[in-house]
VMD Tcl script that builds the backbone (N, CA, C; Angstrom):
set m [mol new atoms 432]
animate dup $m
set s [atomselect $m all]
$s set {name element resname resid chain x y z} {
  {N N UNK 1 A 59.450 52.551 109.395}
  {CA C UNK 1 A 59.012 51.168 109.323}
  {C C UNK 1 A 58.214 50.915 108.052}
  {N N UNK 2 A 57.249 51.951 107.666}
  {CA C UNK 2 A 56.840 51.568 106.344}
  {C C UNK 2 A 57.367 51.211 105.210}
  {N N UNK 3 A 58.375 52.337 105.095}
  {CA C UNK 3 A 59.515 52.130 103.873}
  {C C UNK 3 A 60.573 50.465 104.185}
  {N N UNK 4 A 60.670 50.372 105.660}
  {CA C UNK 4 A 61.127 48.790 105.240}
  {C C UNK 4 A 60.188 47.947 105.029}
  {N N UNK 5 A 58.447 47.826 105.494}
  {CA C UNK 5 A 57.660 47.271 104.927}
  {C C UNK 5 A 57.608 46.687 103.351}
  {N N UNK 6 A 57.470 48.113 102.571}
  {CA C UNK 6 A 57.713 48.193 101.333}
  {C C UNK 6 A 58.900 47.913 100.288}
  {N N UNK 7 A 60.156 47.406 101.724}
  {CA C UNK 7 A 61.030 47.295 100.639}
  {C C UNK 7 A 62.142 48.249 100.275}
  {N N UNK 8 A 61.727 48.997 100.444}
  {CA C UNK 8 A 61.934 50.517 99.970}
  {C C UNK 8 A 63.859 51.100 100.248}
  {N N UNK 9 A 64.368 50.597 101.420}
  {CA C UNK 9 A 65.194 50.690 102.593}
  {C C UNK 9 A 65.973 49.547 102.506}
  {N N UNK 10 A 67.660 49.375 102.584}
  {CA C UNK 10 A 68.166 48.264 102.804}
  {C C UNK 10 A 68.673 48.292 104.100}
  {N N UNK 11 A 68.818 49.291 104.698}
  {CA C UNK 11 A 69.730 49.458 105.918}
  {C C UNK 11 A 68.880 50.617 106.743}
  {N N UNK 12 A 69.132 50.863 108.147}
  {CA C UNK 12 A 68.532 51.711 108.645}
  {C C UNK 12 A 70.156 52.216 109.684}
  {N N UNK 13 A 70.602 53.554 109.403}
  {CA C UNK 13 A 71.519 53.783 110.120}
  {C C UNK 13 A 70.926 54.702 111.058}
  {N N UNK 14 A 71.736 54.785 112.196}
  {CA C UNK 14 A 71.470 55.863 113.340}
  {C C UNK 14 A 73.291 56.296 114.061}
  {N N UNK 15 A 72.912 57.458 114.365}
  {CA C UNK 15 A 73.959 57.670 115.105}
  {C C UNK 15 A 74.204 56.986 116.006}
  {N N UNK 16 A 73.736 56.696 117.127}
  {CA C UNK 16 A 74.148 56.048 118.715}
  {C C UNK 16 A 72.705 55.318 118.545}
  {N N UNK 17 A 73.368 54.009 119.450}
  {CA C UNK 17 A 72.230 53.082 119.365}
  {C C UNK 17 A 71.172 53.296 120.128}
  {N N UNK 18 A 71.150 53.866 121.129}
  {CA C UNK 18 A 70.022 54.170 122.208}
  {C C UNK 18 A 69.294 55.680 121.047}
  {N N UNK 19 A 69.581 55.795 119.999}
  {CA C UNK 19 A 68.484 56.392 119.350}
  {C C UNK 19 A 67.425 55.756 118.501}
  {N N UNK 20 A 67.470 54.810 118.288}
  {CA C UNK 20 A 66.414 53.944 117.646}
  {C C UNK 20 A 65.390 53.029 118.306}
  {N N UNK 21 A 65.411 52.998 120.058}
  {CA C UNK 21 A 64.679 52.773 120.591}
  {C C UNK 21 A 64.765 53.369 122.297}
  {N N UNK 22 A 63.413 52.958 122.997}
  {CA C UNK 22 A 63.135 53.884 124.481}
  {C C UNK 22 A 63.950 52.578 125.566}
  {N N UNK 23 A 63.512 51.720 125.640}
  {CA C UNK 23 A 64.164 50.376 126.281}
  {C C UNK 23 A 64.733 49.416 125.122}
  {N N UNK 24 A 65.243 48.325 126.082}
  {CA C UNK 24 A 65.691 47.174 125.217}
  {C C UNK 24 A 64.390 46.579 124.414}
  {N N UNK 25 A 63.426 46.328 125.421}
  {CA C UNK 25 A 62.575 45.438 124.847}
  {C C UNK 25 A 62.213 46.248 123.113}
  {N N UNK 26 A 62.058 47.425 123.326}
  {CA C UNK 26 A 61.532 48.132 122.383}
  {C C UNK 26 A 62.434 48.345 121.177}
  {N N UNK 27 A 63.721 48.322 121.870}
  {CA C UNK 27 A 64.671 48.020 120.845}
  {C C UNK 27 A 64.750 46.895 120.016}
  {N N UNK 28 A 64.979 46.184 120.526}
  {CA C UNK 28 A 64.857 44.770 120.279}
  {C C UNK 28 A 63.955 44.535 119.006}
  {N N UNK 29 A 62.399 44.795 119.292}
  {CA C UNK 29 A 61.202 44.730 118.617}
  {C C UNK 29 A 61.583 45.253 117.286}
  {N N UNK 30 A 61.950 46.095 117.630}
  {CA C UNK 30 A 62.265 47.063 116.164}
  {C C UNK 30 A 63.127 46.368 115.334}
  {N N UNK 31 A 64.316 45.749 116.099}
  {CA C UNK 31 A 65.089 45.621 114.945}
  {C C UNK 31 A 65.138 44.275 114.612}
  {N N UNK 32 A 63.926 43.085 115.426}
  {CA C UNK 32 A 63.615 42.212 114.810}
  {C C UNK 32 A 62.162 42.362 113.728}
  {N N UNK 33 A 61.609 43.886 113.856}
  {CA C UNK 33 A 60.793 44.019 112.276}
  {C C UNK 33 A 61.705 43.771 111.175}
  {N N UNK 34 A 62.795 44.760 111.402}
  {CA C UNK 34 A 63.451 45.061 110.340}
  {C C UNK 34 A 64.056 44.264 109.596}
  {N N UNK 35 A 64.672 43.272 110.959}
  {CA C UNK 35 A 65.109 41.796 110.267}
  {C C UNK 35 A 64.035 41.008 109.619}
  {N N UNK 36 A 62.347 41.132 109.968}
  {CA C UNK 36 A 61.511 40.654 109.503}
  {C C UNK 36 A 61.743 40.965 108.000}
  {N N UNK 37 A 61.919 42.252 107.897}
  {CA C UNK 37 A 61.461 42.566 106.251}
  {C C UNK 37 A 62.789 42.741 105.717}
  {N N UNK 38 A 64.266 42.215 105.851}
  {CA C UNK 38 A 65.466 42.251 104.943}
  {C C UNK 38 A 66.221 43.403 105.456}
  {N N UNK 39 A 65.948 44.132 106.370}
  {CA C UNK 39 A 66.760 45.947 106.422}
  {C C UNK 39 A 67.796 45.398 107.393}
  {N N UNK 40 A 68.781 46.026 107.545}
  {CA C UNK 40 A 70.088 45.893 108.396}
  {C C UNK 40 A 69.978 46.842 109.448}
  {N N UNK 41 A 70.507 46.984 110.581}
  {CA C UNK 41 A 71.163 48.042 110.767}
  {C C UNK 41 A 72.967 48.406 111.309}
  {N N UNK 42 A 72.635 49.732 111.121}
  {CA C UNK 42 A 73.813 50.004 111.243}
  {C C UNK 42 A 73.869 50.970 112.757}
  {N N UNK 43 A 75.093 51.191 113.600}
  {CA C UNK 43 A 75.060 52.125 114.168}
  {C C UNK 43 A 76.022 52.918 114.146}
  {N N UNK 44 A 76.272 53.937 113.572}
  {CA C UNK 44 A 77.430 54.783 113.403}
  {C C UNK 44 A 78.513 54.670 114.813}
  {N N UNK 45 A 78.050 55.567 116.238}
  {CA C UNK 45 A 79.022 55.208 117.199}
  {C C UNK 45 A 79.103 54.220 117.623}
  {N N UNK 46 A 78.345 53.170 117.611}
  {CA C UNK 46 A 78.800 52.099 118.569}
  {C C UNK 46 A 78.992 50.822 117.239}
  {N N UNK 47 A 80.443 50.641 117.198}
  {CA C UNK 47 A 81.104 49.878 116.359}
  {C C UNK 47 A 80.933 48.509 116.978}
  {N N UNK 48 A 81.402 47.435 115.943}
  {CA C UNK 48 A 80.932 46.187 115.685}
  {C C UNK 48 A 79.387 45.730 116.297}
  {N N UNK 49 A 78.467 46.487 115.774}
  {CA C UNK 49 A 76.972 46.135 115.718}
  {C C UNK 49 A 76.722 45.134 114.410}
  {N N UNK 50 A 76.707 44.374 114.363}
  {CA C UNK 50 A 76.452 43.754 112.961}
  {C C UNK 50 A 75.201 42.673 113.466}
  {N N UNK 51 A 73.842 42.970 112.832}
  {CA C UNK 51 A 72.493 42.599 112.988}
  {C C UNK 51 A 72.694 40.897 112.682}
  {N N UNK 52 A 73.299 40.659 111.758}
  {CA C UNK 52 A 73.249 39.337 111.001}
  {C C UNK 52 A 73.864 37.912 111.467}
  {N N UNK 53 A 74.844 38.351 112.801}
  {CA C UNK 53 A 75.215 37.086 113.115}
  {C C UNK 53 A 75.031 36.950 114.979}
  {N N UNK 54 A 75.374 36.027 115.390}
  {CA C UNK 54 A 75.186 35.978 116.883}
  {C C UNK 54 A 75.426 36.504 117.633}
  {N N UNK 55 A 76.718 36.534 117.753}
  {CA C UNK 55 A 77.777 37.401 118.201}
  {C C UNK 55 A 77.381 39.273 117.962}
  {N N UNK 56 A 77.394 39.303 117.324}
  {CA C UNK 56 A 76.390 41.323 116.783}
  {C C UNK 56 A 75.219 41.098 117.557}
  {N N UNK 57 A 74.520 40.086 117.780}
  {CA C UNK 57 A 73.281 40.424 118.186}
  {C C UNK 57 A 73.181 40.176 119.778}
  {N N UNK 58 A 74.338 39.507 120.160}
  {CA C UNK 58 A 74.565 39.675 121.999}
  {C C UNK 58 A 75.270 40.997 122.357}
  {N N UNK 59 A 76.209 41.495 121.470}
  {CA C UNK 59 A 76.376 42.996 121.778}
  {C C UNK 59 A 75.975 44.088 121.557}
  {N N UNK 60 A 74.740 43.873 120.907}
  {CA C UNK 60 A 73.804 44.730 120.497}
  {C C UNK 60 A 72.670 44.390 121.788}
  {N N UNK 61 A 72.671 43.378 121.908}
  {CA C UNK 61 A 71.375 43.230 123.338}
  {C C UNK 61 A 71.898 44.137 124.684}
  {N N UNK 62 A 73.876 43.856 124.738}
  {CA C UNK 62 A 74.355 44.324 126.044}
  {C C UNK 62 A 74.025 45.651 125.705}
  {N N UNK 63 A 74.684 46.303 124.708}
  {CA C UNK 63 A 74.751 47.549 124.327}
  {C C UNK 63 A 73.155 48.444 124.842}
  {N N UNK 64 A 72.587 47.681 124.191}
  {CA C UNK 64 A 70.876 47.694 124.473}
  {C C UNK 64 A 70.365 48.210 125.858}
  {N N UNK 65 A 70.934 47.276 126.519}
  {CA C UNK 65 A 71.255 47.236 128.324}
  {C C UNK 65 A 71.565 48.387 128.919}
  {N N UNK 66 A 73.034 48.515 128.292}
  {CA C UNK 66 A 73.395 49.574 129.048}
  {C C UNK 66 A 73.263 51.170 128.989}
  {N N UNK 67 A 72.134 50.815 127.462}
  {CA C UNK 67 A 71.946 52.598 127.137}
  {C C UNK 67 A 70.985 53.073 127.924}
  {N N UNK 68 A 69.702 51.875 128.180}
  {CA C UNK 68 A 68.831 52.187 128.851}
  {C C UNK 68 A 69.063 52.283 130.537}
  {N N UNK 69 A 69.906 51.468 130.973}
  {CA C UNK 69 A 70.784 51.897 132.249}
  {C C UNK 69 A 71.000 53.578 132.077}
  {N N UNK 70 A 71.831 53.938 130.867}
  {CA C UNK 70 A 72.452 55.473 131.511}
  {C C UNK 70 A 71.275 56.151 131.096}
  {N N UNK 71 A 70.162 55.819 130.358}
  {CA C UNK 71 A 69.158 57.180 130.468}
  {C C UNK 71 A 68.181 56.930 131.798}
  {N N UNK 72 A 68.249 56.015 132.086}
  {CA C UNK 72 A 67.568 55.743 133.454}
  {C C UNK 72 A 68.911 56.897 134.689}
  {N N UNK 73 A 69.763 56.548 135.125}
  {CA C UNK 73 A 70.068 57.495 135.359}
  {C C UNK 73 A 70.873 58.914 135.163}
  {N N UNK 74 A 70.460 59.201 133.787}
  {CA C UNK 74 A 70.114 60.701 133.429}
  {C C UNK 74 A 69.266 61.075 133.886}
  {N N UNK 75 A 67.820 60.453 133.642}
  {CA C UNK 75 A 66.532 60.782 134.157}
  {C C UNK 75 A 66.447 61.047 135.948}
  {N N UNK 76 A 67.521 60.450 136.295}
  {CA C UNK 76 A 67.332 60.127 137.949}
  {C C UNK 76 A 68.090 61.672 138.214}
  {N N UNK 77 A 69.032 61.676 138.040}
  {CA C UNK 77 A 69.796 63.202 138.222}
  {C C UNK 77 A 69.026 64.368 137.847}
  {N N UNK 78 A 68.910 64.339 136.346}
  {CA C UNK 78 A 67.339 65.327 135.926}
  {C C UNK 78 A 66.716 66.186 136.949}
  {N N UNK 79 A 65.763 64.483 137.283}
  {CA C UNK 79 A 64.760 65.057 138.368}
  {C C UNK 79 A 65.191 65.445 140.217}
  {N N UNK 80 A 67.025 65.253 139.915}
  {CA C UNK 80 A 67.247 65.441 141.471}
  {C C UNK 80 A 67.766 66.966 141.271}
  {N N UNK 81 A 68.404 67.130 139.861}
  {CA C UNK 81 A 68.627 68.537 139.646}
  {C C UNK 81 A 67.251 69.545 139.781}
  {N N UNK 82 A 66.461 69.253 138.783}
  {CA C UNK 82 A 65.266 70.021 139.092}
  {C C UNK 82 A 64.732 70.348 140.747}
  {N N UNK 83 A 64.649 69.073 141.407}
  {CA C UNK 83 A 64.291 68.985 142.796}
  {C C UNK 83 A 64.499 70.237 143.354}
  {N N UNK 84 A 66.200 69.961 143.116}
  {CA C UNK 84 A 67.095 71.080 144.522}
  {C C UNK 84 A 67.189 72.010 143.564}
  {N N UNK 85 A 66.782 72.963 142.857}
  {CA C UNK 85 A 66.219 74.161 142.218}
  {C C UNK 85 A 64.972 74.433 142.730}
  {N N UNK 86 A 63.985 73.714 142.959}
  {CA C UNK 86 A 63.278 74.012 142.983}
  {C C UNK 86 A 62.672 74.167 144.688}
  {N N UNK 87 A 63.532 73.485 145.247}
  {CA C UNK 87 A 63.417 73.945 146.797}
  {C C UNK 87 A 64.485 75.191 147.458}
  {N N UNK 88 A 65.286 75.754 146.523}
  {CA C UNK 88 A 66.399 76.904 146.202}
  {C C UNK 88 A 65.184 78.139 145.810}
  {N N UNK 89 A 64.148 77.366 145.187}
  {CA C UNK 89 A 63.178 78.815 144.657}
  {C C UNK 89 A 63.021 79.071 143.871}
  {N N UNK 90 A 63.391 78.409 142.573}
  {CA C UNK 90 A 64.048 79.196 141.332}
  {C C UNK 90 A 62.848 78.490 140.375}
  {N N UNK 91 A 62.370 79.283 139.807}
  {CA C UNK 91 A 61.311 79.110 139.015}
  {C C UNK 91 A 61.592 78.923 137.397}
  {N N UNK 92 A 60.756 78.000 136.978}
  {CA C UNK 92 A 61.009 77.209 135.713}
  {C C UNK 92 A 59.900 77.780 135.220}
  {N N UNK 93 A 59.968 77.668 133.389}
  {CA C UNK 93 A 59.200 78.156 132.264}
  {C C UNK 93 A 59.272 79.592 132.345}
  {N N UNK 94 A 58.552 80.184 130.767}
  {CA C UNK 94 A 58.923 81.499 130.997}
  {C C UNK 94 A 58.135 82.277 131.859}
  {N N UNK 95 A 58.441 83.378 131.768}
  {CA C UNK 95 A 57.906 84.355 132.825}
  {C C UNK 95 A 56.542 85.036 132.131}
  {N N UNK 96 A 55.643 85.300 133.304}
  {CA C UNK 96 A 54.382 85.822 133.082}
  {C C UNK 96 A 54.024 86.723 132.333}
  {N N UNK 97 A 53.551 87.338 131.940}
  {CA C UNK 97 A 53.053 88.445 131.196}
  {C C UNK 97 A 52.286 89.148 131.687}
  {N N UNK 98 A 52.502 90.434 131.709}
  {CA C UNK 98 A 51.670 91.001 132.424}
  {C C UNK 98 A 50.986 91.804 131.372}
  {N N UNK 99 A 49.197 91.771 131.804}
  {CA C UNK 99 A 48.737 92.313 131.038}
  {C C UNK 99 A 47.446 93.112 131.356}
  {N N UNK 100 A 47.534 94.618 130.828}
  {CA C UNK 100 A 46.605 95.379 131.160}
  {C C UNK 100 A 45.534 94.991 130.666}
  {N N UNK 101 A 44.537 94.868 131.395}
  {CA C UNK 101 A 42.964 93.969 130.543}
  {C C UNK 101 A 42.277 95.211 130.145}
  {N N UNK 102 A 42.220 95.960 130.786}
  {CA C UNK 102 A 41.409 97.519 130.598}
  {C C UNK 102 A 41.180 98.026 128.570}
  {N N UNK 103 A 42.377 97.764 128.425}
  {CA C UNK 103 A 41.848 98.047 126.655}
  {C C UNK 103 A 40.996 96.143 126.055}
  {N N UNK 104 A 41.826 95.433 126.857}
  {CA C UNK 104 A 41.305 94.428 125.772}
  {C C UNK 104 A 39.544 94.544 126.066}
  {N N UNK 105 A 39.364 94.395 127.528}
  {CA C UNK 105 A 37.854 94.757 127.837}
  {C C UNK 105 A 36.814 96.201 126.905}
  {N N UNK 106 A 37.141 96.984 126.967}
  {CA C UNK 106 A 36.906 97.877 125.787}
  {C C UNK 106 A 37.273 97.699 124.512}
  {N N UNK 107 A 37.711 97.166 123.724}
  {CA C UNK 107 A 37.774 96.578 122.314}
  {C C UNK 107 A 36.800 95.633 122.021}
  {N N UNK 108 A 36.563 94.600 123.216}
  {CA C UNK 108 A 35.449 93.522 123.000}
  {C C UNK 108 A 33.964 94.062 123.212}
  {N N UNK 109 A 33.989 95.270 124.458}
  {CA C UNK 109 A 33.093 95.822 124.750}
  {C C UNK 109 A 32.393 96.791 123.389}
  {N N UNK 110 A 33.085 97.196 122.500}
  {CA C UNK 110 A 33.487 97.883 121.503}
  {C C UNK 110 A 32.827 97.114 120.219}
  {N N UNK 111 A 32.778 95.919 120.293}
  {CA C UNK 111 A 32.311 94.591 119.114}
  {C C UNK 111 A 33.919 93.979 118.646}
  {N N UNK 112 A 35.078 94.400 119.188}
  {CA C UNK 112 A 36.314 93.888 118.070}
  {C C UNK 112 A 36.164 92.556 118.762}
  {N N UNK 113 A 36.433 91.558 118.614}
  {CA C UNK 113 A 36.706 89.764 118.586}
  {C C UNK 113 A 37.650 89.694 118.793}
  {N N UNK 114 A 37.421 88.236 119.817}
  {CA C UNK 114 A 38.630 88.155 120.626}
  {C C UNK 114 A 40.113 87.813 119.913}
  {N N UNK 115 A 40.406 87.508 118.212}
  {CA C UNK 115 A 41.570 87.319 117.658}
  {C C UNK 115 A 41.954 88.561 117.228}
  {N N UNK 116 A 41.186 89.495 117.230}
  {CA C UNK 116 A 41.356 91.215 117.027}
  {C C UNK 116 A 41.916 91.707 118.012}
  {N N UNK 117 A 40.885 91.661 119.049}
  {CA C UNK 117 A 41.645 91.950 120.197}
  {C C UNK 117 A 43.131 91.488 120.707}
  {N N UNK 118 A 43.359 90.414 120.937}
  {CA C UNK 118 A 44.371 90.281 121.019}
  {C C UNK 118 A 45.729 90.349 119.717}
  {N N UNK 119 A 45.660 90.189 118.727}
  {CA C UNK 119 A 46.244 91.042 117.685}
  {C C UNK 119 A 46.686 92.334 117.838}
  {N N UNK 120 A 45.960 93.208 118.533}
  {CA C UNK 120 A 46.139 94.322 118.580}
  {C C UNK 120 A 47.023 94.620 120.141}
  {N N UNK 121 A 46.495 93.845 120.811}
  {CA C UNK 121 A 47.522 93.909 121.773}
  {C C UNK 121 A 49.037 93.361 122.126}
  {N N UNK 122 A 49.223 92.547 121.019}
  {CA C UNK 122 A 50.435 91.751 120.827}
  {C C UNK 122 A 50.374 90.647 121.589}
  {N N UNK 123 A 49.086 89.817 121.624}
  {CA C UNK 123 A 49.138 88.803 122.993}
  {C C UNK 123 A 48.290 87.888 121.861}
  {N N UNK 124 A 48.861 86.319 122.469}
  {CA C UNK 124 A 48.152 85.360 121.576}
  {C C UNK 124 A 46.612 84.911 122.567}
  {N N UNK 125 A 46.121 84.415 121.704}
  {CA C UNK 125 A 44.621 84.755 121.753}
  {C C UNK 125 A 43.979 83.490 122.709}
  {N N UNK 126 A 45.157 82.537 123.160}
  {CA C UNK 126 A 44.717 82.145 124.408}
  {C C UNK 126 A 45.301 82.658 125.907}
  {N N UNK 127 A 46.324 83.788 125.735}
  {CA C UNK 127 A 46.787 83.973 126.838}
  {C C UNK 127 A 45.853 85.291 126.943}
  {N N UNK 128 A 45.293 85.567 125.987}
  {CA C UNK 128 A 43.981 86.621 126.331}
  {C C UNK 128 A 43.154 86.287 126.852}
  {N N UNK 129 A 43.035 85.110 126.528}
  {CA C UNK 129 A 41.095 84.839 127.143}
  {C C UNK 129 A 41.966 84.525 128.109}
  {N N UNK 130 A 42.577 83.590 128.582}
  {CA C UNK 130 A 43.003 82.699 130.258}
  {C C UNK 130 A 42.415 84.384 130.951}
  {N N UNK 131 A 43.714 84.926 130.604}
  {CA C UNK 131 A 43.697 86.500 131.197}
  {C C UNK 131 A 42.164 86.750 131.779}
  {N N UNK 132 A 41.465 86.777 130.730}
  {CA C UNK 132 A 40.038 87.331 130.803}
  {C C UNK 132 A 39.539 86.120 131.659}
  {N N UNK 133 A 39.770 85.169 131.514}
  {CA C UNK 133 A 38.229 84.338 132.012}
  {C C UNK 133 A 38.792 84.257 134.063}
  {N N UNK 134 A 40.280 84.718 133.999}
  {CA C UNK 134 A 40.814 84.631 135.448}
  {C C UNK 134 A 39.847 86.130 136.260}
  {N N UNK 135 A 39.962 87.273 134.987}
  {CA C UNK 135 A 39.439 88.268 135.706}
  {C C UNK 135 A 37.908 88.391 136.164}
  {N N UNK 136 A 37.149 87.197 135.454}
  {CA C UNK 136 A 35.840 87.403 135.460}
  {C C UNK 136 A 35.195 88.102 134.371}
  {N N UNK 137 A 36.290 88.250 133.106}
  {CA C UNK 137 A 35.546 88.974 132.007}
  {C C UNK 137 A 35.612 87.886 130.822}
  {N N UNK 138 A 35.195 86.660 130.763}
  {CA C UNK 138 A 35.244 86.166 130.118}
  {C C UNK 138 A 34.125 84.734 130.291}
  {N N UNK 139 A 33.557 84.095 129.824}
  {CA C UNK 139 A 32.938 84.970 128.178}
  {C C UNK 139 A 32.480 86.126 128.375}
  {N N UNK 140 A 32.293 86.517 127.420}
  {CA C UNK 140 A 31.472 88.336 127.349}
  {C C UNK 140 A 30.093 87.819 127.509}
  {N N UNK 141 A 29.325 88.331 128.085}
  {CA C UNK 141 A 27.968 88.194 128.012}
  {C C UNK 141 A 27.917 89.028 126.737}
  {N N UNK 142 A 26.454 87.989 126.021}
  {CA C UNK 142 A 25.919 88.263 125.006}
  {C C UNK 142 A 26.944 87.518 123.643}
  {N N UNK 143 A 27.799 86.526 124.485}
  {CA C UNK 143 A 28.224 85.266 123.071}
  {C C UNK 143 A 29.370 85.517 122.422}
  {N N UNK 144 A 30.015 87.068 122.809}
  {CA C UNK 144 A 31.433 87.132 122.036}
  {C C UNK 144 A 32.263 86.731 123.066}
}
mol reanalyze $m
mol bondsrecalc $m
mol representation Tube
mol addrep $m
């Protein structure tokens, strides 16, 4: 939007039209900035979009319509797919890490810091502390 602010931009292309905005309304908004400041657009898949006359701009509103229709239900399936996975059992994100605290506790106990410590253990340095502060070793008494 800046660069059509500035001028900068004569056209704004996108692949599929439901990529340049979340709803219609929002669509819409956008591409009456653009018409604000001279920019066109274009949409590669969805043919005869033409911003500039009436007719382009009622099939660009339907078009508008109906993209946000099918991501509405994408979104609806999504969350019915996830659902019945998830009452099946089947567990999402990655898997835990398991981690021996016994050295990281002696390294800190030791003076090494907690981005040392975990450095050395191959673990990033918030899944160290979580680790630690779940076991009760975290903070260290005495401020490290």
């Amino acid at each position: 939007m800046e660069a059509a602010r500035l001028g900068k931009i004569d056209v704004v292309a996108v692949w599929k039209l439901d990529r340049l905005g979340r709803s219609q309304a929002n669509l819409l908004s956008t591409l009456d900035e653009l018409g604000h400041h001279g920019v066109g657009f274009v949409s590669l898949r969805d043919a005869g979009i033409d911003t500039t006359s009436p007719a382009g701009r009622l099939l660009l509103q339907l078009m508008g319509a109906f993209a946000e229709f099918e991501r509405g239900l994408i979104r609806e399936r999504v969350k019915a797919g996830v659902d019945r996975a998830r009452a099946k059992g089947v567990k999402f994100g990655r898997s835990r890490v398991e981690v021996d605290l016994r050295p990281a506790v002696a390294m800190l106990e030791a003076g090494h810091g907690i981005k040392q410590t975990a450095s050395a253990l191959r673990l990033s340095t918030s899944t160290l502390r979580r680790r630690l502060q779940a076991a009760g070793e975290w903070p260290r008494p005495g401020g490290s």
